[in-house]
N, C-alpha and C positions, 0 to 999 in steps of 0.2 A: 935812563932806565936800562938796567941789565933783561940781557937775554935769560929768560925762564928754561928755556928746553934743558941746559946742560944740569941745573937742578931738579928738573923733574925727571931727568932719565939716571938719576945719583939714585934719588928718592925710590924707583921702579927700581932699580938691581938691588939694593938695601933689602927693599920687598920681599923680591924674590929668593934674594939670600935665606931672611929670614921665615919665609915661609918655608926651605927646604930642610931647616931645624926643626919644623913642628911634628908630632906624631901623631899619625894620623893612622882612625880606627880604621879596623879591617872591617868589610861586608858585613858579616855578620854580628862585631858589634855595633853597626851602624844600624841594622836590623831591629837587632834588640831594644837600641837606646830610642827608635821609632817607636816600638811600638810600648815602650814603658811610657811614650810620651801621650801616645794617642791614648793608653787605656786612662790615665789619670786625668786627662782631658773628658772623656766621657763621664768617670767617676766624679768626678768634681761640677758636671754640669750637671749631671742627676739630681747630684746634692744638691746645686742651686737653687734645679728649678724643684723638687720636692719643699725645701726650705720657703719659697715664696709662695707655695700653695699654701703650706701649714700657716705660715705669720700671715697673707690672705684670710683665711679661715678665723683664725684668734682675732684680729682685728676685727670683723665686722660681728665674730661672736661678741664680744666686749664692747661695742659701740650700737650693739643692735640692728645695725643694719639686716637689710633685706639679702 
């Protein structure tokens, strides 16, 4: 069996290489792209839970229930 380490420390500079090509957002578009994330997150859960009240509703209107 070959020794792992001189491949996994190949593998980590590759890494790091290629992570120093990546472009990476500044502050403030990191800001932004938060909270574009978190409003669509609440937007979309609203919706959910409004959508399972209403089909809740139509359901037991339609089957009679109580």
């Amino acid at each position: 069996m070959t020794n792992p380490i001189p491949r996994i420390r190949e593998f980590l500079t590759e890494v790091f290489v290629e992570l120093k090509k990546s472009a990476w957002p500044t502050r403030s578009e990191l800001v932004d792209s938060t909270l574009v994330v978190l409003v669509t997150v609440i937007v979309l859960g609203v919706f959910v839970s409004v959508a399972d009240v209403v089909f809740a509703w139509a359901i037991r209107w339609l089957t009679g229930a109580a």
